[in-house]
C-alpha positions in Angstrom: 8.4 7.6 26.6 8.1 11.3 25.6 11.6 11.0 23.0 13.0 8.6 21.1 16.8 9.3 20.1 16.1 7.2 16.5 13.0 8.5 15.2 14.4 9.1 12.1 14.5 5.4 11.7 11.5 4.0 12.6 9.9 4.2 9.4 7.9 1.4 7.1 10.6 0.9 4.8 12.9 -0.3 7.7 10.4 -2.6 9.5 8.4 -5.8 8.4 4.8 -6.3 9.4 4.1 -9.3 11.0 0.6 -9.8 13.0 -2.6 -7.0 12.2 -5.7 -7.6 14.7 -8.6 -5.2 15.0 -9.3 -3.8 18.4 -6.4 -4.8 20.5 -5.2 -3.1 23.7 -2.1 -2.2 25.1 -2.4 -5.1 28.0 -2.1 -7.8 24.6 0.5 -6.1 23.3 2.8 -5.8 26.2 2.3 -9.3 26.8 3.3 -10.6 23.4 6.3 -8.3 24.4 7.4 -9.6 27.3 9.6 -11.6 24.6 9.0 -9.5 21.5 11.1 -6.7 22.8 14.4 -8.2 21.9 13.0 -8.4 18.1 13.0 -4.1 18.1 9.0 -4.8 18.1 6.7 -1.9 17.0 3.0 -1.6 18.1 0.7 0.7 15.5 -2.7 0.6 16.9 -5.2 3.2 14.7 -8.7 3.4 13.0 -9.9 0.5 14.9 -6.4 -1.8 13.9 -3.7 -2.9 15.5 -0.4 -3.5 13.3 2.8 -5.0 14.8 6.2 -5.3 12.9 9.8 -6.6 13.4 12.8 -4.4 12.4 14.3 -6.0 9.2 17.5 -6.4 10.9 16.2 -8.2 13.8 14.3 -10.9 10.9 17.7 -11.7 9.1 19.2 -12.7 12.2 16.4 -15.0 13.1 16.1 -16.3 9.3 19.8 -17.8 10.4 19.0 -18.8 13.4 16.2 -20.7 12.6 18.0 -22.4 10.4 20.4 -23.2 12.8 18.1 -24.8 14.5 16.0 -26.8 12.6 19.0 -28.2 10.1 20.7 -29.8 13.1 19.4 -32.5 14.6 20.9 -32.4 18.0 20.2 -28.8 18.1 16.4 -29.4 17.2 15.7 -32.0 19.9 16.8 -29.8 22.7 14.8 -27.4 21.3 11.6 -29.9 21.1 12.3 -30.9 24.3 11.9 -27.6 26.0 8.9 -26.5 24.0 7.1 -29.7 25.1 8.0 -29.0 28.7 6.3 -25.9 28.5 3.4 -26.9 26.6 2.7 -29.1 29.5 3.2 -26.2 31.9 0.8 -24.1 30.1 -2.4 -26.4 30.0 -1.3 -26.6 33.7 -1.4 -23.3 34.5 -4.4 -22.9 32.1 -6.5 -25.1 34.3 -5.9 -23.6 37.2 -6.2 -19.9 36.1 -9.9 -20.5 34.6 -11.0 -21.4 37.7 -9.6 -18.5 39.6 -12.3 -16.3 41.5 -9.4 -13.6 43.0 -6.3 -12.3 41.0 -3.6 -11.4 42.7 0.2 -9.4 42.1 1.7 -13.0 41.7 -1.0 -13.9 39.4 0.5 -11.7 36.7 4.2 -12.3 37.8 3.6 -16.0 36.9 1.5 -14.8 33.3 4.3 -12.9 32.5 7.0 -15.9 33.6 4.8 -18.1 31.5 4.6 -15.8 28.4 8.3 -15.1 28.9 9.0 -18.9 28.1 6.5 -19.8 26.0 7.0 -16.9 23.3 10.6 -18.2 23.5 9.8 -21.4 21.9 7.0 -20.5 19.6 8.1 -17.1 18.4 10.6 -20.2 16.3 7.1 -21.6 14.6 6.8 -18.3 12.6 7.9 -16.6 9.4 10.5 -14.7 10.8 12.4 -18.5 11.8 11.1 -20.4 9.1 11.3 -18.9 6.1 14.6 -18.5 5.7 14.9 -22.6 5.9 13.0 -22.6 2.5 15.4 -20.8 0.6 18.2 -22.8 -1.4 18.2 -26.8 -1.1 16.7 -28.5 2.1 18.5 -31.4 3.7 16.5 -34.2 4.5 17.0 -33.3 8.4 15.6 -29.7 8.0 12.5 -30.8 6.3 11.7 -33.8 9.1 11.7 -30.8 11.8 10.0 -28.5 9.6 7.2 -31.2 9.7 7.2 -31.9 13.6 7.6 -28.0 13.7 4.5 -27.4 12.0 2.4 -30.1 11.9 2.7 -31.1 15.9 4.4 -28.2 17.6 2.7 -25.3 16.5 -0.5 -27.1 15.7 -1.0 -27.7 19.6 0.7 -24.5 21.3 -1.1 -21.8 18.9 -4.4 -21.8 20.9 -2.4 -22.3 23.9 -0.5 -19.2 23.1 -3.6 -17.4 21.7 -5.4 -18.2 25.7 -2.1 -16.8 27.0 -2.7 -13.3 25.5 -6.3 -13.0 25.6 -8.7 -15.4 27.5 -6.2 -15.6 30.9 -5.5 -12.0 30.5 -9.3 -11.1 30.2 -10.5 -12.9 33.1 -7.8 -11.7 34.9 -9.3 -8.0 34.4 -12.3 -8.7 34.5 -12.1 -10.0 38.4 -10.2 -7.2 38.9 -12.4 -4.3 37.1 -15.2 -5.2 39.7 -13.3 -5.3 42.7 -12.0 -1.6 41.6 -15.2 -0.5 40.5 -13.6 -0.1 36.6 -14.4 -0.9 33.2 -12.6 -4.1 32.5 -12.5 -3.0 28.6 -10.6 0.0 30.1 -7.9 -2.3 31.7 -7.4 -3.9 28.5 -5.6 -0.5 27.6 -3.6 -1.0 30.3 -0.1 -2.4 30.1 0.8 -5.8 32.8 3.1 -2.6 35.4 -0.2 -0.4 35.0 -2.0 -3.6 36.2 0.3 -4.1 39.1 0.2 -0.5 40.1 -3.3 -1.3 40.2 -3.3 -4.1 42.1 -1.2 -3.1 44.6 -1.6 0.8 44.7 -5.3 1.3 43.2 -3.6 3.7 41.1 -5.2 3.5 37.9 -4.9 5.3 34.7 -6.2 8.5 33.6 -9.6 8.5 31.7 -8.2 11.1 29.8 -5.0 8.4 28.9 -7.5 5.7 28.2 -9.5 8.0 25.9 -6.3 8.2 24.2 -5.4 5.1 23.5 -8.9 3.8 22.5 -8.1 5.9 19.6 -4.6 5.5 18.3 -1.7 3.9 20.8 2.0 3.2 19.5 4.4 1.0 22.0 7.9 0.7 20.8 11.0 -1.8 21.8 14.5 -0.6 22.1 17.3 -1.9 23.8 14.7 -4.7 25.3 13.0 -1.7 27.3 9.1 -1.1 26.5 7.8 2.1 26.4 4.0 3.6 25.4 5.2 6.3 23.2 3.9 9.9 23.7 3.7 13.9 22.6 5.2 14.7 18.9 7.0 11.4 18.1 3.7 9.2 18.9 2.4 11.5 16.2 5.2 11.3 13.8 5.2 7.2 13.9 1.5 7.3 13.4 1.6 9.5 10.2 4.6 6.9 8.7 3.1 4.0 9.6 -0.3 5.0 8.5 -2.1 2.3 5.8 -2.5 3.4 2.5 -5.9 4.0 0.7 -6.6 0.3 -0.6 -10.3 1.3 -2.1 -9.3 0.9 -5.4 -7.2 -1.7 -5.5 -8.0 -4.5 -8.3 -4.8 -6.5 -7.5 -2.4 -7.5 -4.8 0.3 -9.9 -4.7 1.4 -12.5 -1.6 3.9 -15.5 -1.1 2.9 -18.7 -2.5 2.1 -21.5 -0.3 0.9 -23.9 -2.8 0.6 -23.5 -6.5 -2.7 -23.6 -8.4 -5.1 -21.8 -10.0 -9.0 -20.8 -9.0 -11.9 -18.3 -9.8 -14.0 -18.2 -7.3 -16.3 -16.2 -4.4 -14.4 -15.5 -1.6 -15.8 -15.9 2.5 -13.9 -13.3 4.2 -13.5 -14.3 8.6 -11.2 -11.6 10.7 -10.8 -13.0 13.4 -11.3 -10.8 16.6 -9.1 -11.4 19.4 -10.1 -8.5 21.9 -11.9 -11.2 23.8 -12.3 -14.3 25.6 -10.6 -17.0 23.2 -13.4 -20.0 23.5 -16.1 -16.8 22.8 -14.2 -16.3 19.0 -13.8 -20.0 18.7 -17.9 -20.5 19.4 -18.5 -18.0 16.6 -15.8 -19.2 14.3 -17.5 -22.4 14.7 -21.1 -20.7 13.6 -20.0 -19.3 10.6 -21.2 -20.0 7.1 -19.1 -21.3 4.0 -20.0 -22.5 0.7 -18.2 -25.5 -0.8 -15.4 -24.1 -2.7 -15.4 -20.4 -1.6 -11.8 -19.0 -1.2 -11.3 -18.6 2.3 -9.9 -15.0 3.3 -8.4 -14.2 6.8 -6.1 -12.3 9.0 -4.5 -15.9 9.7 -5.7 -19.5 10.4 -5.3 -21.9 13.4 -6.5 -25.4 14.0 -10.3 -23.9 15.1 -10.5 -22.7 11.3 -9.7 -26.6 9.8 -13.9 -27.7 9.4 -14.0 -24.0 7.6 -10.5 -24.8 5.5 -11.5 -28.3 4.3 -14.7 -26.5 2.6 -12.2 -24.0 1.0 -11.5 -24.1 -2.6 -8.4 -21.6 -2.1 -7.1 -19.9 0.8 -5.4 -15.9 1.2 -4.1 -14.8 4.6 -2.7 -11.6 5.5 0.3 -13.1 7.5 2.0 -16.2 7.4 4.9 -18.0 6.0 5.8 -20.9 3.8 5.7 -23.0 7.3 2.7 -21.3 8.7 -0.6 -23.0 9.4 -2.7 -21.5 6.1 0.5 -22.8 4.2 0.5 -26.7 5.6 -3.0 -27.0 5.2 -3.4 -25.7 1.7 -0.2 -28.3 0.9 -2.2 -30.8 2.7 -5.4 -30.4 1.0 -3.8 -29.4 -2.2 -5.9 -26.4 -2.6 -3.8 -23.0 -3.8 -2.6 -20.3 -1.2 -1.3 -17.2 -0.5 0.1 -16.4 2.9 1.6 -12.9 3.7 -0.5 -11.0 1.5 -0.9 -7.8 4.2 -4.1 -6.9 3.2 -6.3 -9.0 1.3 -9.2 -8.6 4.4 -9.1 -5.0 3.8 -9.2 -5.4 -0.2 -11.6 -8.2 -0.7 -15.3 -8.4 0.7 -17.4 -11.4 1.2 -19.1 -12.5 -2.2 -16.6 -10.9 -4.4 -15.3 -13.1 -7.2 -11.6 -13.5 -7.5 -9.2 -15.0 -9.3 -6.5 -16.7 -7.1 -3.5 -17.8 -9.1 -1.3 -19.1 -7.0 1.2 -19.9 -9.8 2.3 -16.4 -9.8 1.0 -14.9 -6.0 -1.7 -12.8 -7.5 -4.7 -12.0 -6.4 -7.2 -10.2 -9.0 -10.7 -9.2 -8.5 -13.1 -10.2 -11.2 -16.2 -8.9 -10.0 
């Protein structure tokens, strides 16, 4: 894409930032958008991080929907019903892609099929479907499927869906790096028609287009078509979207998840997922936490639960009042702060902190 018609509007102010991950590639991204791309998605990657927001239009509509959803029971049960069914499918297909030895066009058709339906069910587990169900009362209905939403569903697709976008997709290149004589960290900049182009055509990106993107890359969704964006606007979306100096920053303010109140040193894990899945869970499992530390991360899933029940207070960058920091904190009545941005960038491990939870503020004491 060398011009985009809207520039004018693709600013901060009129997007919301979901996801932040250091080190991802484009292959990741376009992935996540096989489905993303009718949310108006919007890929930042620079200085090492990868930021990835929703248009605030796009999230009211879903806020509705959600509740649409999850308020009606015979509406909800379809829904279940479908994402189970394709639970099922993916540890099928996971099976059989680990143990894969050649990679071929098909291969990726049926990734991207998979992704396709998968991100259609648990794109509904996040903020952007759930939160809106919190505000005003909740029927009795609405907070059953909340539950099941949370506490089942998402609890056993999110390393599914995590395996989808990076352990499948890894091994994938990987097999076919060495057949092509290329650096499978190289394809990982690649997006899944670059990949088939590859496959097919041995056509393979320019080094001098990899180079690129290793530094800075921005992919943008309009009118469900995904396009790497280049020249002048590429520039123009980078200097907008770029993160603000956070060095001096002595407090910072997030949703609360669960009230309380804590002082405290805080363990700070980002969790690297420009690799191999199982490799970030070995070295998740490795790492060292003090009894009542807070507990300070991008976001959590089930791997981080033996780290979490240590925790005396939890902060996560994204997240919402249904997400998994949020249950867990409610379920080990510790406080928490989900959607805080950047409290991995603020906070370093061993700082003291003061979490207070009442009010969503986090202040460093030391």
């Amino acid at each position: 894409m060398k011009y985009i018609e809207n520039i004018a509007n693709i600013k901060k102010e009129n997007y919301q930032r979901a996801f932040s991950f250091k080190n991802l590639g484009c292959l990741f991204i376009d992935i996540a958008c096989v489905w993303y791309r009718r949310r108006n998605f919007l890929a930042v990657s620079q200085n090492g991080m990868c930021d990835q927001y929703f248009e605030n239009s796009a999230v009211t509509k879903t806020y509705k929907n959600g509740k649409d959803i999850f308020s009606n029971e015979r509406n909800f049960k379809v829904f279940e019903q479908g994402f189970r069914e394709g639970i099922n499918e993916t540890i099928g297909f996971l099976e059989k892609a680990k143990k894969q030895e050649k990679v071929t066009l098909n291969d990726f058709f049926d990734l991207r099929a998979l992704a396709f339906k998968m991100f259609y069910f648990f794109e509904k587990t996040e903020f952007l479907f759930t939160d809106g169900c919190y505000e005003g009362d909740m029927s009795e209905v609405l907070k059953k499927n909340l539950l099941v939403l949370g506490d089942d569903l998402k609890m056993t697709a999110r390393p599914l869906m995590v395996e989808i976008l990076t352990t499948i997709p890894y091994k994938f290149t990987e097999i076919i790096a060495k057949e092509n004589n290329l650096d499978p960290e190289d394809l990982k900049l690649y997006t899944l028609d670059e990949i088939a182009n590859l496959i097919e055509l041995q056509d393979c990106v320019s080094t001098e287009e990899i180079a690129s993107r290793k530094e800075s890359f921005v992919i943008y969704c309009e009118n469900e078509t995904v396009s790497i964006v280049e020249g002048k606007d590429k520039d123009t979306i980078l200097e907008r979207f770029k993160e603000p100096d956070l060095s001096n920053t002595k407090e910072f303010k997030g949703t609360i998840a669960n009230k309380g109140l804590i002082k405290a040193k805080v363990r700070v894990i980002v969790p690297e997922l420009d690799q191999d899945y199982n490799i970030f869970v070995k070295k998740l499992m490795s790492m060292e936490m003090d009894q009542g530390d807070i507990l300070v991360t991008e976001t959590t899933s089930p791997d981080f639960v033996p780290l979490m029940k240590k925790a005396g207070g939890i902060i996560a960058n994204q997240g919402g009042l249904n997400s998994h920091a949020a249950i867990m904190s409610r379920e080990l009545k510790v406080p928490c702060l989900v959607g805080t941005y950047h409290a991995t960038e603020v906070l370093k491990t061993g700082d003291i902190v003061e979490l207070d939870a009442n009010n969503g503020v986090v202040r460093i004491i030391k």
